[in-house]
TIRO-427349 format. One line per 8 residues: number of its first residue (from 1); their letters; for each residue y, x, z of C-alpha. Coordinates in steps of 0.5 Angstrom, whole numbers. Last residue first. Example, Ala and Ser with C-alpha at 12.3 -4.5 7.8 and 13.67 -1.06 7.14 Angstrom:
<lotors>
2) SA) -2,27,14; -9,25,16
</lotors>
This chain:
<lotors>
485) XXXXXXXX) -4,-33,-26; -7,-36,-32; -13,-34,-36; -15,-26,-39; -20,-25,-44; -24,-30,-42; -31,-28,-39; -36,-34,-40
477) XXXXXXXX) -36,-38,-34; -41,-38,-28; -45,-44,-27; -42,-49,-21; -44,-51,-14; -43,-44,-11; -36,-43,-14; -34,-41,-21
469) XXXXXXXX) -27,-42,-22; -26,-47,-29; -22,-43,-34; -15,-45,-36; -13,-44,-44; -10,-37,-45; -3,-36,-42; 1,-33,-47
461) XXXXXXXX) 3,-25,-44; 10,-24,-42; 14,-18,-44; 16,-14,-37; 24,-12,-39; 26,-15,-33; 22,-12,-29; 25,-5,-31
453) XXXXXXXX) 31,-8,-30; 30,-10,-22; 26,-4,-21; 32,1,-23; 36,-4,-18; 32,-3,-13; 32,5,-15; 39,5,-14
445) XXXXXXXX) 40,1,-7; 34,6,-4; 38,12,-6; 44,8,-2; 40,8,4; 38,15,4; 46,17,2; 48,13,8
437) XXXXXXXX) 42,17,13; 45,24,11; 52,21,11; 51,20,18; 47,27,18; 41,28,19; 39,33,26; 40,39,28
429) XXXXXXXX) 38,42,34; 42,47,39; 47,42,42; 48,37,36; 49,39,29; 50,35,24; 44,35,17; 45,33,10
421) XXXXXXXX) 39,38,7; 34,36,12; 35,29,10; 35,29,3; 30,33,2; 27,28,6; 29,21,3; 26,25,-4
413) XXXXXXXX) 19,27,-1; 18,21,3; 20,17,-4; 16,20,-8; 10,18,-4; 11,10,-4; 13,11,-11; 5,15,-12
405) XXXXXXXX) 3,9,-7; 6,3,-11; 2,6,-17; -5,7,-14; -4,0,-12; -4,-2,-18; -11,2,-20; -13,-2,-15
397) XXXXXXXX) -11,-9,-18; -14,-7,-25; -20,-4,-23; -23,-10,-19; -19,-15,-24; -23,-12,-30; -28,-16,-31; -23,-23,-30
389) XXXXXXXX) -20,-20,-36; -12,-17,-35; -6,-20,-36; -6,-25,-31; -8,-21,-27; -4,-16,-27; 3,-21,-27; 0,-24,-21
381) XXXXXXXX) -2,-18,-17; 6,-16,-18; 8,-22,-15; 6,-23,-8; 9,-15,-9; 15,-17,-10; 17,-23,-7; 15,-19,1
373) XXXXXXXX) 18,-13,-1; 25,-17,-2; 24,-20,4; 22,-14,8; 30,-11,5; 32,-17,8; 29,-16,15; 32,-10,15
365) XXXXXXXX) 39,-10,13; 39,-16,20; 34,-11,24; 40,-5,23; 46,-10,24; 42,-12,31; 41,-4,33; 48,-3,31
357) XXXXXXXX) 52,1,26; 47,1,21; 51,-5,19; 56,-2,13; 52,2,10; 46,-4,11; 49,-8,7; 47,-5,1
349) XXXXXXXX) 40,-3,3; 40,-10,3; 42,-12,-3; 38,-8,-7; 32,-10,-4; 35,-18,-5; 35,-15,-13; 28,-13,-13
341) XXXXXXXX) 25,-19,-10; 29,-23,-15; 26,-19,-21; 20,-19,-18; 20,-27,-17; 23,-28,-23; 17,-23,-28; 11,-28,-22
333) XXXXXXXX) 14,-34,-27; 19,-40,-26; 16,-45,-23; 10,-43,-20; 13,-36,-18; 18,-39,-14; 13,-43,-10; 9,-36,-9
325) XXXXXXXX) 15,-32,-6; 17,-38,-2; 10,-38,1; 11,-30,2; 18,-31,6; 14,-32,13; 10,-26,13; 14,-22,10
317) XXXXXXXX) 18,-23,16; 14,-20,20; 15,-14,18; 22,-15,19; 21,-18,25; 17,-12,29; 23,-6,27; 26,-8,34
309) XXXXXXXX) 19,-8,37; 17,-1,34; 24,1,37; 24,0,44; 17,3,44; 19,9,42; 25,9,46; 33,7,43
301) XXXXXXXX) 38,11,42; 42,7,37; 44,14,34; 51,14,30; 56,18,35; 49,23,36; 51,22,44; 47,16,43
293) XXXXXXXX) 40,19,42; 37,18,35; 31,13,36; 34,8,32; 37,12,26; 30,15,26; 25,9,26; 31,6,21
285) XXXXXXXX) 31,11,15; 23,13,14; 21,5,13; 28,4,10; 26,9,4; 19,7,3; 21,-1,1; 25,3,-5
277) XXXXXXXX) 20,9,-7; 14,3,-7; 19,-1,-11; 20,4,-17; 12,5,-17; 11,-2,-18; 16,-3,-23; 11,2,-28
269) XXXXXXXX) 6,-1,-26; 8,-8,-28; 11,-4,-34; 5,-2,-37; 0,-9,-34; 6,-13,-38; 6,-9,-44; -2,-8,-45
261) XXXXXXXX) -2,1,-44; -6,-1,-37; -11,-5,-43; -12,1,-47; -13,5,-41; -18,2,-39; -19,6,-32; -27,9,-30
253) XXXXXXXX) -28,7,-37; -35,5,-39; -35,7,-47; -31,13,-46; -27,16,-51; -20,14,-48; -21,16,-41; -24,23,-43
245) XXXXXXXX) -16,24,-47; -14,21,-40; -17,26,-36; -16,31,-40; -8,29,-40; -10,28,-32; -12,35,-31; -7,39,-35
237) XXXXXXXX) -1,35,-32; -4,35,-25; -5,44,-26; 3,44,-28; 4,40,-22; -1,44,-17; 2,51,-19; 9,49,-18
229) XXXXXXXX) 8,47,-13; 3,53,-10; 9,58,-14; 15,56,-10; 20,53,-13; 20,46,-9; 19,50,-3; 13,50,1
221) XXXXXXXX) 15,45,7; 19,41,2; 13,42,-3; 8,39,1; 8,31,0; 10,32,-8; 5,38,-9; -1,35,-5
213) XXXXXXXX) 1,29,-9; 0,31,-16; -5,37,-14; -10,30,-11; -9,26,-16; -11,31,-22; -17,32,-18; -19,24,-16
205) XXXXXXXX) -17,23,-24; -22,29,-27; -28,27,-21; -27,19,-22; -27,20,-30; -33,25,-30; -37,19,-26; -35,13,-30
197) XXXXXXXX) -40,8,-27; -44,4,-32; -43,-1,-37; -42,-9,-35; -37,-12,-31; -38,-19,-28; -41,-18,-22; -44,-24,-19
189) XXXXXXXX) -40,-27,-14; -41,-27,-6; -38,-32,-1; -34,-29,5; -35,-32,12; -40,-28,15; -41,-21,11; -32,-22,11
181) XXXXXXXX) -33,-23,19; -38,-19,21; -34,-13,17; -26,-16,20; -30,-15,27; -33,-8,26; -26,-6,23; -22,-9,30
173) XXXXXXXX) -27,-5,33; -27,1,31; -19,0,30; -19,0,38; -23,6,39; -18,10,35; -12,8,39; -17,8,46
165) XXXXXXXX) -16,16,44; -8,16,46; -9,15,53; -6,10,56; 2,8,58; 5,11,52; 0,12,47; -2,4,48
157) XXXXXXXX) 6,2,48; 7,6,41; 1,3,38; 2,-3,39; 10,-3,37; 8,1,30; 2,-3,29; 5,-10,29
149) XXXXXXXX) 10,-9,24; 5,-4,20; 0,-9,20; 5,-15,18; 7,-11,12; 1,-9,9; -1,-17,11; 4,-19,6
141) XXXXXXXX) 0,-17,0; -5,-23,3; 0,-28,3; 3,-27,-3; -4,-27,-7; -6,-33,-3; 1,-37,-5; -1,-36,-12
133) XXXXXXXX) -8,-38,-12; -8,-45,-10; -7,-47,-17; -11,-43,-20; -17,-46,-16; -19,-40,-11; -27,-36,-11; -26,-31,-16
125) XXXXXXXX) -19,-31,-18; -19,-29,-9; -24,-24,-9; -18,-19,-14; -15,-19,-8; -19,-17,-3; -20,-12,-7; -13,-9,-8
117) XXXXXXXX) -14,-10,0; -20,-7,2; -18,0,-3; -14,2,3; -21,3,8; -22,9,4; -16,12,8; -20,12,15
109) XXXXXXXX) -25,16,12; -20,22,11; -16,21,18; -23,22,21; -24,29,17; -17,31,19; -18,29,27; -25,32,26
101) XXXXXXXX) -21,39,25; -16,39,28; -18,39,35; -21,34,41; -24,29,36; -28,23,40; -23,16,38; -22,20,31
93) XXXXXXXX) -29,21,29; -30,13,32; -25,11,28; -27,15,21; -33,11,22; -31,5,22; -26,6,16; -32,9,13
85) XXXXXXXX) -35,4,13; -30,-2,13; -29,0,5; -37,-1,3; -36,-8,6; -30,-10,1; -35,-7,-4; -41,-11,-2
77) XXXXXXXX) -37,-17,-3; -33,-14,-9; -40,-14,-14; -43,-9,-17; -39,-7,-23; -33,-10,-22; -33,-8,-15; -35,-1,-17
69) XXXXXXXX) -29,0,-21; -24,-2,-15; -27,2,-11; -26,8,-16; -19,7,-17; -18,6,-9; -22,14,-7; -16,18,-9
61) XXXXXXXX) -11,15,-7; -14,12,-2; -17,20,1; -11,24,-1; -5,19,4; -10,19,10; -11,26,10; -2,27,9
53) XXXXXXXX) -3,24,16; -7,28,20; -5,34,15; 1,34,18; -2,37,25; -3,44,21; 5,44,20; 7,42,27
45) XXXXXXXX) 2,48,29; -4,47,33; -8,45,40; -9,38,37; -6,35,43; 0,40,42; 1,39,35; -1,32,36
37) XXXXXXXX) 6,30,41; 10,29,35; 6,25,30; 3,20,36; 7,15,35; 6,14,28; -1,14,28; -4,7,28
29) XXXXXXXX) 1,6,22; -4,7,17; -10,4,20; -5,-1,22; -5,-3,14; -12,-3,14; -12,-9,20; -7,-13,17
21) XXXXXXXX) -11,-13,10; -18,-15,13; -13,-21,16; -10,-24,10; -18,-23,8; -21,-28,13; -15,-32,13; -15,-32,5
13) XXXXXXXX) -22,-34,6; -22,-39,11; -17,-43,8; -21,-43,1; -27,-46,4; -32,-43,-1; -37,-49,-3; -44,-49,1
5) XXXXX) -50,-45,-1; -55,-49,-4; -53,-47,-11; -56,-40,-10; -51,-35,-13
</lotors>
């Protein structure tokens, strides 16, 4: 970097991409409300109009590991830039889409934008001292659940009383604005990886990827036995054994898999698979159980936009217990702080059997769940990068990410088995049963307490010696091993 450039302000940084994140997650919630009514505004079937949703989910999946390795490789400003790009132009599809087919292909682009955030992250070892860095990362993985708190009532209100185009203008803008900001605000790096891009090794990932979750979001509507799941799960094996095998010869990894086989980067993901399932599960919960009428005898009837704004809170909380999260982890370590996340998720699906009763009973078990997500995942970035060199970060958090939105999928398909089979019966419709909704929850409180053991068992690595942070006054520092989160 040129050495008249001024010094990176650290709160402007954070601020920047605290709310780059915000506005990625909204992409992912921007469409909720309008889940029932895009059969007829689609002019499709209920089946095709999912595919709105299950776009968004196919393209970060498969596009973040990939993101990630070329931030590494060629920088992650412009990698950060290269996100909001499609995210803008798949807006804009969206905002103009009368069908299927250009709302699919919108949805698509907008889920590219997920790779922003782990990059984000991966910005702050770059540009933070190490001590301001704890609190940073909590506070930017909170910014998923704050956009999700603020995009369900927004976007519920904006559907209600405008027409539901001016959603996807909105995001537009909002995305041109995060890309003015970061282009502005945020200092570039010199990329520290070196090798290039492993194209077979994207292709062979993003393919596997794919057959993988197609088969978990869609097999309840194609049958778990059928023989289209069962072909996609067994054509994911094969791909991604070939991949992995690929993976270990190559000499420029898409994944190093030999650092991701690292004890505290091995079980990090595996913990941040169980925790995506178990923050998941109460987002498909408490929507539903709220918005049930109350001649159901347990629904809390209330409307849409009613209930965006009770389940606000909860999202905001992350917001407020992240600081907390961050402290924690400097006095102990980010392994206590997953593990006390994870415990305070349990409880709060175990409270919630007894207070989803009530709509204030319902937001109390929510806000302590939100709570328990927010220690968790501001902890799950520093127990990666503290474990991984500073030439992989990239690659590492997204590949991370990865993981959390695999749980976050295995959770939608197990909590709706678990709901259509547990149904009652009101007048002609059936809907999930009070049981049905209780065994959800407490599936939830299970798989917390699942990710707090395998959280425990997370070894950790000997800190190497500190290293400076190279900022635009200072020379770029020889690339360690790993240093200290």
């Amino acid at each position: 970097m040129d050495g008249s450039q001024p010094a990176p302000r650290t709160g402007v940084v954070v601020g920047v991409l605290a709310v780059a994140g915000i506005v990625v997650s909204l992409m992912q919630t921007l469409i909720v409300p309008l889940i029932g009514e895009l059969p007829t505004l689609l002019h499709t079937t209920a089946g095709n109009a999912s595919w709105a949703v299950t776009a968004t989910l196919l393209a970060a999946a498969v596009t973040t590991p990939a993101i990630g390795r070329l931030a590494d490789l060629h920088g992650k400003k412009p990698m950060l830039l290269l996100c909001l790009a499609p995210v803008i132009a798949g807006s804009v599809v969206c905002a103009t889409a009368g069908s299927l087919a250009p709302m699919i292909i919108g949805r698509g682009l907008q889920g590219i934008g997920a790779g922003l955030v782990p990059i984000g992250i991966s910005t702050l070892r770059d540009l933070l001292p190490p001590q301001k860095m704890g609190s940073a990362i909590a506070l930017i993985s909170s910014s998923l659940g704050i956009g999700g708190a603020l995009g369900l009532p927004i976007s519920a209100a904006v559907a209600q009383h405008a027409n539901w185009h001016v959603l996807f203008w909105a995001a537009g803008a909002l995305s041109v604005l995060v890309g003015a900001l970061i282009w502005v605000l945020i200092p570039a790096v010199p990329a520290r990886a070196e090798g290039g891009f492993d194209g077979p090794g994207a292709l062979g990932l993003g393919t596997g990827l794919v057959c993988l979750l197609l088969a978990i979001s869609k097999g309840a509507d194609w049958g778990w036995a059928s023989g289209t799941t069962l072909g996609l799960v067994g054509a994911a094996v094969v791909v991604l054994l070939a991949w992995a095998r690929w993976e270990l010869r190559s000499a420029s990894p898409l994944v190093d898999l030999r650092v991701t086989a690292r004890g505290q980067v091995l079980l990090t993901n595996a913990a941040s698979i169980v925790v995506g399932f178990a923050m998941y599960a109460s987002a498909l919960i408490a929507p539903q159980l709220l918005q049930l009428p109350k001649a159901a005898g347990y629904g809390l009837g209330q409307s849409m936009q009613a209930a965006g704004l009770w389940m606000a809170p909860a999202g905001l909380m992350m917001m407020l217990v992240s600081p907390l999260g961050a402290k924690l982890s400097a006095a102990r370590t980010p392994k206590t702080t997953l593990v006390v996340g994870s415990l305070v998720i349990a409880v709060g699906y175990g409270s919630s059997v007894a207070l989803m009763g009530s709509v204030w009973g319902l937001l109390a078990a929510s806000i302590v769940i939100n709570s328990g997500v927010a220690l968790a995942y501001g902890a799950m970035p520093a127990l990666i990068m503290g474990a991984v060199p500073l030439s992989e970060t990239g690659s590492a958090n997204s590949f991370n990410t990865l993981m959390r939105s695999i749980g976050t999928t295995l959770s939608a398909a197990v909590v709706g088995v678990v709901l259509s089979h547990m149904t009652t019966r009101f007048g002609p419709y059936a809907l999930p049963s009070l049981n049905g909704f209780r065994t959800g929850m407490l599936v939830g409180c299970g798989v917390s307490l699942a990710a707090a053991a395998v959280a425990l068992c997370i070894p950790l690595r000997n800190p190497a010696p500190q290293v400076s942070v190279p900022t635009p006054h200072s020379p770029v520092p020889a690339d360690p091993d790993c240093s200290a989160v």
